[in-house]
PyMOL commands that place a pseudoatom at each C-alpha (Angstrom):
pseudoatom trace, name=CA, resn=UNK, resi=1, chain=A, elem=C, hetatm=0, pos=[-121.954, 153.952, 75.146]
pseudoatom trace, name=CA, resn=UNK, resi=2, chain=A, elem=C, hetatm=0, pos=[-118.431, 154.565, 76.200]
pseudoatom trace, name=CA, resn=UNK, resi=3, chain=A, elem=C, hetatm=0, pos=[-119.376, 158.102, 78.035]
pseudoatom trace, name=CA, resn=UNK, resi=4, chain=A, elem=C, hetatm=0, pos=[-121.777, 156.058, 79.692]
pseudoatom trace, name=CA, resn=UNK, resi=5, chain=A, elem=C, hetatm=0, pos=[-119.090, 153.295, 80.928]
pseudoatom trace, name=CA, resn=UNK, resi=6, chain=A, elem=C, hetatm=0, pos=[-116.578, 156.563, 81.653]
pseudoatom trace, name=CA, resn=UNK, resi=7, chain=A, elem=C, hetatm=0, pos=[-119.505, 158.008, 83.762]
pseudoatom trace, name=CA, resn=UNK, resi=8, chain=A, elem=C, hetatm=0, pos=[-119.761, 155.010, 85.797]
pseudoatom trace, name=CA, resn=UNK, resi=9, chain=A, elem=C, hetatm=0, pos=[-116.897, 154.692, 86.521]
pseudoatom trace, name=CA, resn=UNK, resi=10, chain=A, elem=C, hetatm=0, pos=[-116.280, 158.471, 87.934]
pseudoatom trace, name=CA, resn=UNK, resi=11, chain=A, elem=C, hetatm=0, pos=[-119.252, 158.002, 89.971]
pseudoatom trace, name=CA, resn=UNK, resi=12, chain=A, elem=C, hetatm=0, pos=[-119.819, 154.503, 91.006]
pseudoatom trace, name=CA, resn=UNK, resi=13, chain=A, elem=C, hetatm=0, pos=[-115.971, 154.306, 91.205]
pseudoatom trace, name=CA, resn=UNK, resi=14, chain=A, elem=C, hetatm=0, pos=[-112.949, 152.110, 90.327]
pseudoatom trace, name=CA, resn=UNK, resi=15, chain=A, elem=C, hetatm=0, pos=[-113.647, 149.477, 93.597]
pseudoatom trace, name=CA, resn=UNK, resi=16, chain=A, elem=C, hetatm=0, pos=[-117.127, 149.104, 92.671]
pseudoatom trace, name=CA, resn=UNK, resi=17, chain=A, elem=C, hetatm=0, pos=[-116.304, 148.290, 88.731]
pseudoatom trace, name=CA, resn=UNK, resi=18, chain=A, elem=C, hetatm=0, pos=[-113.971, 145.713, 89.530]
pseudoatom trace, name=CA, resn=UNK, resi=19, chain=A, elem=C, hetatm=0, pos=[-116.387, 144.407, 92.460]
pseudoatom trace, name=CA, resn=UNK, resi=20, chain=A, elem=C, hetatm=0, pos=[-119.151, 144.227, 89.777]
pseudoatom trace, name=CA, resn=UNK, resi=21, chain=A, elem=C, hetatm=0, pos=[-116.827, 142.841, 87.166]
pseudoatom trace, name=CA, resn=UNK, resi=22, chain=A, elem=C, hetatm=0, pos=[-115.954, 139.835, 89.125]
pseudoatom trace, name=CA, resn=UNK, resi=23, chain=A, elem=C, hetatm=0, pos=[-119.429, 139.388, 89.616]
pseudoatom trace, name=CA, resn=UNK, resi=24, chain=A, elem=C, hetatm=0, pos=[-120.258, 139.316, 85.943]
pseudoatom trace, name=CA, resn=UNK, resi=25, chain=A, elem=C, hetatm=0, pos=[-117.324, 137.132, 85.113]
pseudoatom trace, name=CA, resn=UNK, resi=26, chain=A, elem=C, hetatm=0, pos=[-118.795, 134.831, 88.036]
pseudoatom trace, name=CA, resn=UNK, resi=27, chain=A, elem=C, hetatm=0, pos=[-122.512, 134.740, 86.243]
pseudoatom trace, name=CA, resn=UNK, resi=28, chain=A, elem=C, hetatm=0, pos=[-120.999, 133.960, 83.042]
pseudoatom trace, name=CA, resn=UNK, resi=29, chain=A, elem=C, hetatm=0, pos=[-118.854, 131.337, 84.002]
pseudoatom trace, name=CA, resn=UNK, resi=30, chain=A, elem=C, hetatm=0, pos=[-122.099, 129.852, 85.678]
pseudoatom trace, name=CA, resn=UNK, resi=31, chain=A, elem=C, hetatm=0, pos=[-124.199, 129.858, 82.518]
pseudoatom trace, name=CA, resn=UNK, resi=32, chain=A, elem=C, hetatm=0, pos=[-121.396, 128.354, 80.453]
pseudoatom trace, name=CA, resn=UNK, resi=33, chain=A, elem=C, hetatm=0, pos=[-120.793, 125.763, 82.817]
pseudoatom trace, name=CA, resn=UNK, resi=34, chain=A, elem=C, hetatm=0, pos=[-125.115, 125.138, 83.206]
pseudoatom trace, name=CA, resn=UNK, resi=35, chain=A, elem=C, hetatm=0, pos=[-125.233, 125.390, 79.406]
pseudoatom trace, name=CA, resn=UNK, resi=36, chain=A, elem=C, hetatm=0, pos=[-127.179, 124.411, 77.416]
pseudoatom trace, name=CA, resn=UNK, resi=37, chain=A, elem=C, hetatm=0, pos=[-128.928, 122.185, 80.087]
pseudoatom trace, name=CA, resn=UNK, resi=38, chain=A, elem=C, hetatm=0, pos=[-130.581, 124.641, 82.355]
pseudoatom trace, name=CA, resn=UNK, resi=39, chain=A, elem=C, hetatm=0, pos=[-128.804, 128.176, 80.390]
pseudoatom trace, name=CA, resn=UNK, resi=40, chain=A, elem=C, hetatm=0, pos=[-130.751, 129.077, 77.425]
pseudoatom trace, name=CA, resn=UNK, resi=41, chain=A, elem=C, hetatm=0, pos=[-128.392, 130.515, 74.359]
pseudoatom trace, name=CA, resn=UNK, resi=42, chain=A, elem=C, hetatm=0, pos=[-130.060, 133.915, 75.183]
pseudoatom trace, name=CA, resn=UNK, resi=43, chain=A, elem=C, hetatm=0, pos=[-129.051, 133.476, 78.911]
pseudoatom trace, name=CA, resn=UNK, resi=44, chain=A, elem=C, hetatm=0, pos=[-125.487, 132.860, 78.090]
pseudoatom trace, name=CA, resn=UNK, resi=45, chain=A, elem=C, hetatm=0, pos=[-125.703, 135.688, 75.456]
pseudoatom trace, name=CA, resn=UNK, resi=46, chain=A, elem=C, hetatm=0, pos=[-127.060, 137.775, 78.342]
pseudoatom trace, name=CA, resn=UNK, resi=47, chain=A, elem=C, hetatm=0, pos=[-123.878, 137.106, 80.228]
pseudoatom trace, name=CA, resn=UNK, resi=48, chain=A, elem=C, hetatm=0, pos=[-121.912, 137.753, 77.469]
pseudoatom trace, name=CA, resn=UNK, resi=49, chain=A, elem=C, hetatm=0, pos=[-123.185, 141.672, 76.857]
pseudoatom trace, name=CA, resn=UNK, resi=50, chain=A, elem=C, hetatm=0, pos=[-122.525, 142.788, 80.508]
pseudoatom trace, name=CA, resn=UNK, resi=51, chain=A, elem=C, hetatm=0, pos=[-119.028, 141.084, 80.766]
pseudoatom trace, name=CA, resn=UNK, resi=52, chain=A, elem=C, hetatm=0, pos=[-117.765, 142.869, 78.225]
pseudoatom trace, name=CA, resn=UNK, resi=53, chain=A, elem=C, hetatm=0, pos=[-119.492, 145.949, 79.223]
pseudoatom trace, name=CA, resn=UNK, resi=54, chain=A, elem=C, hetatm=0, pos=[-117.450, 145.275, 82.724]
pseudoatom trace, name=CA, resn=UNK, resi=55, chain=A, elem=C, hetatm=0, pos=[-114.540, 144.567, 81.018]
pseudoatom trace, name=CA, resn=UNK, resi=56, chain=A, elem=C, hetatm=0, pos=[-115.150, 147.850, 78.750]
pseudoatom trace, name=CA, resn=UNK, resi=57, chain=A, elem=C, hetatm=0, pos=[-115.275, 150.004, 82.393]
pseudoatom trace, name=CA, resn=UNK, resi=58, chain=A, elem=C, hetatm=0, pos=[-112.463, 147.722, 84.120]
pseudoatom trace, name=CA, resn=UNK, resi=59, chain=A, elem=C, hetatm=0, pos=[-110.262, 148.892, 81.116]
pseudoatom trace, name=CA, resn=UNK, resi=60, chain=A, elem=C, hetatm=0, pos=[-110.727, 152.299, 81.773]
pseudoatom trace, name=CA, resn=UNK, resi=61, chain=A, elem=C, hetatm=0, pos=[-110.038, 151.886, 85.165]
pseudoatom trace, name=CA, resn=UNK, resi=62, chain=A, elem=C, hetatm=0, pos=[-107.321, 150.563, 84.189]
pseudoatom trace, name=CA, resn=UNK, resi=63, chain=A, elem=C, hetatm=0, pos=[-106.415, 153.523, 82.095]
pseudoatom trace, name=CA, resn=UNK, resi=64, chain=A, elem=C, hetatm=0, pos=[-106.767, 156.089, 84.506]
pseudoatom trace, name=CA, resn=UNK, resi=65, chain=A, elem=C, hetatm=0, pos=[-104.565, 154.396, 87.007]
pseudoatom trace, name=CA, resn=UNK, resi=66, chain=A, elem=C, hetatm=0, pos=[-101.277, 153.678, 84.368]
pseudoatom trace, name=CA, resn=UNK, resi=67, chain=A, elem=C, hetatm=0, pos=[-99.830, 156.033, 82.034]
pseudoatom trace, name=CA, resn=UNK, resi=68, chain=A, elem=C, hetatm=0, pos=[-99.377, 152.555, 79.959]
pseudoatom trace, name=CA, resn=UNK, resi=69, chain=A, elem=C, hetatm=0, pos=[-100.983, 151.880, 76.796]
pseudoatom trace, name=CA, resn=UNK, resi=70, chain=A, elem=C, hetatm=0, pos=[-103.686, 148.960, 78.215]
pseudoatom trace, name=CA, resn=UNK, resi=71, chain=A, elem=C, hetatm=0, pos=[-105.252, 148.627, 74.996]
pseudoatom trace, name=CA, resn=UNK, resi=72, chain=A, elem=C, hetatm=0, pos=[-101.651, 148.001, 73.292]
pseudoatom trace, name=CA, resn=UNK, resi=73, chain=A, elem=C, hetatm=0, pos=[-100.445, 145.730, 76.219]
pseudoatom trace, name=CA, resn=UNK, resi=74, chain=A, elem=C, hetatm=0, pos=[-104.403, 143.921, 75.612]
pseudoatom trace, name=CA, resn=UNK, resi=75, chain=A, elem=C, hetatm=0, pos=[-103.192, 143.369, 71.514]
pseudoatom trace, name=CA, resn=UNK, resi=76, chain=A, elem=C, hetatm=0, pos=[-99.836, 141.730, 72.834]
pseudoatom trace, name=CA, resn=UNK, resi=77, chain=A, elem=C, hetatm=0, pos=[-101.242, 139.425, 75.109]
pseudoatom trace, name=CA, resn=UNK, resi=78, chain=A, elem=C, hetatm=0, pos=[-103.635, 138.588, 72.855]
pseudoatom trace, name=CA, resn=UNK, resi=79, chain=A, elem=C, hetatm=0, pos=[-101.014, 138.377, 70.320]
pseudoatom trace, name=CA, resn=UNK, resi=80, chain=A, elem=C, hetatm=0, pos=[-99.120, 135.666, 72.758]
pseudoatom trace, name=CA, resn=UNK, resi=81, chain=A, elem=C, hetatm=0, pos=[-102.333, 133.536, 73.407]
pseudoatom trace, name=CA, resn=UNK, resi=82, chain=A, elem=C, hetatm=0, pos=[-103.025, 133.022, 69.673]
pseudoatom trace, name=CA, resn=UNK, resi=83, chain=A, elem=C, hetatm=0, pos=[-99.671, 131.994, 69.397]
pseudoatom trace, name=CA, resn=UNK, resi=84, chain=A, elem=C, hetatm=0, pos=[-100.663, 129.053, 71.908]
pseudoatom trace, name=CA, resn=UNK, resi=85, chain=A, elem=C, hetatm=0, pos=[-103.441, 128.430, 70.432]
pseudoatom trace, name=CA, resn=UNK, resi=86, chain=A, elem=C, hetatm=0, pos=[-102.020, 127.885, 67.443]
pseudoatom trace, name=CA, resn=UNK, resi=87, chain=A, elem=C, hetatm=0, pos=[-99.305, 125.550, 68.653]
pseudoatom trace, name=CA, resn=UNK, resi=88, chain=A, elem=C, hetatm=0, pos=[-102.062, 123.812, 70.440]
pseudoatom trace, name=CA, resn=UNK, resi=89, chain=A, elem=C, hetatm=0, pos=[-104.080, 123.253, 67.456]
pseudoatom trace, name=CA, resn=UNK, resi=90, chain=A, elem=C, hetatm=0, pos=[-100.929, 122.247, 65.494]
pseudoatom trace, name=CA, resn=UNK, resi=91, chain=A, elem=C, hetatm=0, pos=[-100.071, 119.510, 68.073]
pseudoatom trace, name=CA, resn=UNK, resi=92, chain=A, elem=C, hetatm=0, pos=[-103.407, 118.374, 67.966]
pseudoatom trace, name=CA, resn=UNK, resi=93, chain=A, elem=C, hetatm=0, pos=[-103.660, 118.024, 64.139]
pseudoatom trace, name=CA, resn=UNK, resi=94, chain=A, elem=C, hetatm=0, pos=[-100.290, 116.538, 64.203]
pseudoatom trace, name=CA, resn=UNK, resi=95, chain=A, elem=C, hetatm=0, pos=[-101.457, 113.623, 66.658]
pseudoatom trace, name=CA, resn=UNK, resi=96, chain=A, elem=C, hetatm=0, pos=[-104.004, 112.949, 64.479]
pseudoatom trace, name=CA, resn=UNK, resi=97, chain=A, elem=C, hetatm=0, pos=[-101.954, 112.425, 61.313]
pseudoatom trace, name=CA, resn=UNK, resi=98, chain=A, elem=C, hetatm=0, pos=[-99.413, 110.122, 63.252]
pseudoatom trace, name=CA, resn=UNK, resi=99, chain=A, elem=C, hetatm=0, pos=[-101.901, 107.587, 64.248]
for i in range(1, 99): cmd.bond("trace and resi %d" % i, "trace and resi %d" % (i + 1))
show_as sticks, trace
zoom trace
């Protein structure tokens, strides 16, 4: 899978991944916002798959353009958003006690 996401983006190129990413990220949003109204679980599932397969390639292109670690610099964001989250869910648990 990941020589076929490398391949793609030699020969389709880095413009045309990130094009095509932001038009993935654009369908998903869609079906998440239409679901589960008019987007069936399988739809939104659907969406899901070639995001992160566009994500996979963007990534890469990513790679190839930085001598950075994206991968590491991915864990410490992600790191940093948990850490939000957690507050978040802390405040909201907290609010809940004190009424």
């Amino acid at each position: 899978m990941m020589r076929t996401y490398q391949r793609a983006v030699r020969i389709l190129g880095a413009k045309d991944r990130i094009k095509k990413a932001i038009e993935e990220l654009t369908e998903l949003s869609l079906s998440l916002q239409h679901y589960p109204n008019k987007t069936t679980l399988k739809q939104v599932v659907g969406e899901i798959a070639d995001t992160e397969g566009m994500l996979t390639q963007i990534k890469i292109v990513l790679n190839e353009e930085t001598d950075m670690d994206i991968e590491e610099m991915i864990r410490e964001a992600r790191a940093e958003d948990l850490e939000l989250l957690n507050k978040a869910i802390k405040h909201k648990t907290d609010k809940r006690r004190n009424r």
